[in-house]
C-alpha positions in Angstrom: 126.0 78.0 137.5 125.1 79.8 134.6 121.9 81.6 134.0 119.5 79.6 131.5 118.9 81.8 128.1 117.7 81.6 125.5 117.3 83.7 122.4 114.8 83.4 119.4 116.5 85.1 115.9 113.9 86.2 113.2 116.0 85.2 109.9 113.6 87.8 108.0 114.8 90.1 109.8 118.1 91.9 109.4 120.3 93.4 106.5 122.7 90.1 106.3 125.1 91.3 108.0 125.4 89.9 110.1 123.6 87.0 108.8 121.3 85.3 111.1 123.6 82.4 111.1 126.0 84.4 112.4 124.3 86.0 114.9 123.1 82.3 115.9 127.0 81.0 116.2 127.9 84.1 118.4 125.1 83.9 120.7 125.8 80.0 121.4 129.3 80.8 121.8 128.0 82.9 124.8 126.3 79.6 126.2 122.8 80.4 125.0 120.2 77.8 123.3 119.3 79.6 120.4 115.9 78.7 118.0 115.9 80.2 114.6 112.2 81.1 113.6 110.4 79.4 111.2 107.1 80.7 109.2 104.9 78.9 111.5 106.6 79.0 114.8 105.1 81.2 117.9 107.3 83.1 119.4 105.1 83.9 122.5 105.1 80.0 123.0 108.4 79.0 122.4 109.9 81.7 124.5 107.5 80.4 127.7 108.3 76.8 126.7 111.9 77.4 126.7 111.9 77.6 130.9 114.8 80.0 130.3 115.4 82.5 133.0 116.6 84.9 130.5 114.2 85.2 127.2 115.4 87.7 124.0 114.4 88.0 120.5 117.0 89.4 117.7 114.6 90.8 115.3 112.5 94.0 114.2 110.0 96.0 116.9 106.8 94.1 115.3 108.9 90.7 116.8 109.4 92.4 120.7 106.1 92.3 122.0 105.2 88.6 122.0 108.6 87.3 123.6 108.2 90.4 126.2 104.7 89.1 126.9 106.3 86.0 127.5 108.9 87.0 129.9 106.7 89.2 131.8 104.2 86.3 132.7 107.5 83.7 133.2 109.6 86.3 135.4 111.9 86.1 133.0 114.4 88.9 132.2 113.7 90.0 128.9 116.5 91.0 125.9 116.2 92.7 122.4 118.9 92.1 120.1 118.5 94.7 117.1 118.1 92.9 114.1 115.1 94.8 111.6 114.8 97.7 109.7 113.2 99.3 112.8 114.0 99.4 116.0 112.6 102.0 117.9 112.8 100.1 121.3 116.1 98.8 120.9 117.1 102.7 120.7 115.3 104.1 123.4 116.6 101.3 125.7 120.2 102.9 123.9 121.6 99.9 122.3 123.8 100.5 118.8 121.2 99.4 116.4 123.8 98.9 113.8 125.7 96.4 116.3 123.6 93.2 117.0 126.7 91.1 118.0 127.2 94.1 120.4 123.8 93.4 122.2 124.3 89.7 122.8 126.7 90.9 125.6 123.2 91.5 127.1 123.5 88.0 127.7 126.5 87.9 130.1 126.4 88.0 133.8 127.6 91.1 134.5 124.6 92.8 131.9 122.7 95.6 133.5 119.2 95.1 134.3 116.7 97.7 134.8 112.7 97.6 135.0 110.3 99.5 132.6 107.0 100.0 131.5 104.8 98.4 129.2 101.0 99.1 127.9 98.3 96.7 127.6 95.2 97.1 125.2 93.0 93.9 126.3 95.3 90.6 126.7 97.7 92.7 124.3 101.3 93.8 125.2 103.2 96.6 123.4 106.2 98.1 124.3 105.8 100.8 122.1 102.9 102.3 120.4 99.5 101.1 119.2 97.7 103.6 116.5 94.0 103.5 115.1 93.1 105.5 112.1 94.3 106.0 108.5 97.8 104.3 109.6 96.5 100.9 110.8 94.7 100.5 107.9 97.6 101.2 106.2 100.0 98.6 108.1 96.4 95.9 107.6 96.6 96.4 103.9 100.2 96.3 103.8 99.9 92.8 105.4 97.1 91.5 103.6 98.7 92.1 100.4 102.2 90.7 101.8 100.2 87.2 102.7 99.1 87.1 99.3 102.3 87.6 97.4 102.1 90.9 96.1 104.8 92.8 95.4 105.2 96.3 96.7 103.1 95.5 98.8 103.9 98.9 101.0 103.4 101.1 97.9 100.0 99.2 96.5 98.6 99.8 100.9 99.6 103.3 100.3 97.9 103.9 97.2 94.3 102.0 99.1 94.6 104.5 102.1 95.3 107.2 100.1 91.3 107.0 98.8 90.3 107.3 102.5 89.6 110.6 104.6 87.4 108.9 107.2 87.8 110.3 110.8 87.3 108.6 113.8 84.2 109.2 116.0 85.3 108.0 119.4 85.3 108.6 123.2 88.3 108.6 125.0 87.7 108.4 129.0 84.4 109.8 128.0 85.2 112.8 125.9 84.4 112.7 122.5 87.1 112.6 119.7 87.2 113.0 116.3 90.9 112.2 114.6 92.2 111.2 111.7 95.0 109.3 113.7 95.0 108.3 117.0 98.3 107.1 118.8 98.5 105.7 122.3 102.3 105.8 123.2 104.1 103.8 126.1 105.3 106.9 127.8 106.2 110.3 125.9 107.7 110.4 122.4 109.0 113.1 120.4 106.2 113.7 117.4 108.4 116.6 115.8 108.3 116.8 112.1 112.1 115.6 111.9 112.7 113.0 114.3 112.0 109.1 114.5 110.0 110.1 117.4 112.3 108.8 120.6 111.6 108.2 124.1 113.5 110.1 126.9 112.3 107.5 129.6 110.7 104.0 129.5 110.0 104.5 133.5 107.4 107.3 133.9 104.4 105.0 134.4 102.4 107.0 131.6 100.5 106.4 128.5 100.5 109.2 126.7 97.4 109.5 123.8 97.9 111.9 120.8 95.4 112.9 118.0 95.5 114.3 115.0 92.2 115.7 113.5 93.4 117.5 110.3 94.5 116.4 106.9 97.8 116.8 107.9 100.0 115.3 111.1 101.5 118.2 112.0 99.3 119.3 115.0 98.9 116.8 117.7 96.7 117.4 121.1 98.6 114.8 124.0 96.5 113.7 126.6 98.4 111.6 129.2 96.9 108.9 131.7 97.4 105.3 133.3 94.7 104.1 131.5 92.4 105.1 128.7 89.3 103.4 127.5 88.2 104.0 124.1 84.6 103.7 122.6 84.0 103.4 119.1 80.4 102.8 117.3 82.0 99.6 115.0 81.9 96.0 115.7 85.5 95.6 115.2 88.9 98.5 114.9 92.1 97.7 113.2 95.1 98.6 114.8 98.4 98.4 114.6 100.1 96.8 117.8 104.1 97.8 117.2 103.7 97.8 113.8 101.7 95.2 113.3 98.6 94.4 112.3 95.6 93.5 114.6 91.7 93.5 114.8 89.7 94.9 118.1 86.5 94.7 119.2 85.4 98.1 121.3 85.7 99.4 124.0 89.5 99.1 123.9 91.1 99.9 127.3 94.6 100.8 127.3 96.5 100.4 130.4 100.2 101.0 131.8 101.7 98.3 133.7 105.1 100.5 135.6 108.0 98.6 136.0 106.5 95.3 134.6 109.6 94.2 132.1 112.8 93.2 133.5 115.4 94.6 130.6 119.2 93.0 130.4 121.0 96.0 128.8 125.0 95.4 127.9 127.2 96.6 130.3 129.3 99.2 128.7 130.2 101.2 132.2 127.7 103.9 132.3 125.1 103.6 134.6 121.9 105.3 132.1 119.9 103.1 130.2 118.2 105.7 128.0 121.2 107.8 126.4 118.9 108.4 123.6 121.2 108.8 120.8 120.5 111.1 117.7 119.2 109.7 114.6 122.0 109.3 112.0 121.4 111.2 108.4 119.6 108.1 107.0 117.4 107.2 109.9 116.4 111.0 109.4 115.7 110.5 105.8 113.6 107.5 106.6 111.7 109.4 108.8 111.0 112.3 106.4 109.9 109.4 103.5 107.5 108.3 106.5 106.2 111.2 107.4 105.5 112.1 103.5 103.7 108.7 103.2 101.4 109.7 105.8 101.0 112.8 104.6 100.0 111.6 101.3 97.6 108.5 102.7 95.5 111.6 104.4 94.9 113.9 101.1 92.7 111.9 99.3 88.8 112.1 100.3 86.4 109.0 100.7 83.4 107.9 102.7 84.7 104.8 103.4 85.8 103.7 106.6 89.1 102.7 106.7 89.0 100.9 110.4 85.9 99.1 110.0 86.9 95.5 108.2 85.1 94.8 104.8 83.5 91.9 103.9 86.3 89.2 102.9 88.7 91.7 105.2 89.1 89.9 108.3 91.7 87.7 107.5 92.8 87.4 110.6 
């Protein structure tokens, strides 16, 4: 009998081609229901209603996190089809992210499946990173100014962070921090200058926290732990949650759950599931635009805070 999946497809995701359609047709070719996701739709709730015994999501990292969520509190295996303009996760578990159709083999029965970590900040999952400072308030104006139509909206975010100079007053496991960035990673990534910052192993059973106190993000101090708890003196923190935007209250505790996700990987022969593959010439590029944005949202001085939500801000 074959295994019940199911896979969720984010049609605003993706570089058409293929086209979501597409991807849709050759996933129910390989007997899976498939649900294309509309504005409103949950993904978190339709991947627990689906009863499937194999949940994936073909979309961007800011889509993974919910339909992992999902799996992990289902027992269901869990798949990521590539199909966004990033996707970190989908590299560092070493699928082709330029081969979605490739991924679906995921799906089959003789797919690998290995276990991995994932991080918890309150009742939130990531599989990747969460980050507090001048670059959530960056990805919460971004947002903001998406909802309400604007149009480059990335550009117009930049230019509001790029008033702020703020640094973050915290304690972290007690010791007191003061950072421009903060970055709480699911196990180790590379934070050199020129890379997209990959992931040798999803398995250590680490969080690893990184701060960045200077203008600049070229100097980071890693501290590395199960679990970190994090004091701030405001009511509410922005962060961003995989990319995507999300409102705290303090403390925040941060916790690694080893082993927790059950990952379908395709079965290409090899045995490794992190092969880690180099970033091509343009993923470099859109690493080095990145990093320059950052660079530029920390120049600018202001004594506002760029965490803390305005009035009218918390349009969550």
């Amino acid at each position: 009998m074959r295994t019940h999946a199911s896979l969720l497809v984010n049609p605003a995701s993706g570089d058409g081609s293929p086209s979501a359609d597409e991807l849709a047709a050759a996933a129910r070719e390989r007997g899976v229901e498939v649900h294309l996701l509309e504005k409103e739709d949950d993904p978190g709730e339709l991947a627990r209603a689906s009863g499937a015994e194999v949940v994936g999501i073909a979309g961007g990292d800011g889509s993974l996190s919910a339909v992992a969520a999902a799996a992990l509190e289902t027992d269901a295996a869990f798949v990521c089809i590539p199909f966004g303009t990033r996707n970190h996760f989908a590299r560092d578990i070493g699928l082709d992210r330029d081969d979605p159709l490739a991924a679906l083999a995921a799906f089959d029965d003789d797919a690998l499946e290995r276990r991995i970590d994932v991080g918890r900040v309150g009742d939130r999952l990531f599989v990747n990173n969460v980050s507090l400072g001048v670059y959530a308030g960056l990805v919460h104006r971004r947002e903001r100014r998406r909802r309400r139509g604007e149009a480059l909206a990335r550009l117009r975010a930049l230019g509001a962070v790029a008033h702020h100079r703020h640094h973050l007053h915290v304690r972290v496991n007690g010791e007191p921090i003061s950072a421009r960035v903060l970055l709480i990673g699911n196990n180790a990534y590379d934070l050199s200058l020129f890379t997209l910052g990959e992931r040798a192993r999803l398995d250590a059973g680490e969080l690893h926290l990184w701060s960045a106190g200077g203008w600049l993000p070229t100097a980071w101090e890693d501290h590395v732990a199960a679990e970190f708890r994090i004091e701030l003196p405001d009511a509410h923190v922005r962060a961003a949650v995989d990319g995507e935007p999300e409102l705290f209250e303090p403390p925040l505790v941060f916790t690694s759950l080893p082993g927790a996700l059950r990952v379908r990987i395709p079965n290409t022969g090899g045995d490794e599931m992190h092969d880690n593959p180099r970033a091509t010439e343009e993923e470099q590029e859109q690493a080095q635009t990145d990093r320059q944005d950052e660079e530029e949202s920390m120049r600018y001085p202001s004594d506002a805070q760029p965490d803390a939500p305005s009035e009218g801000d918390a349009e969550k």
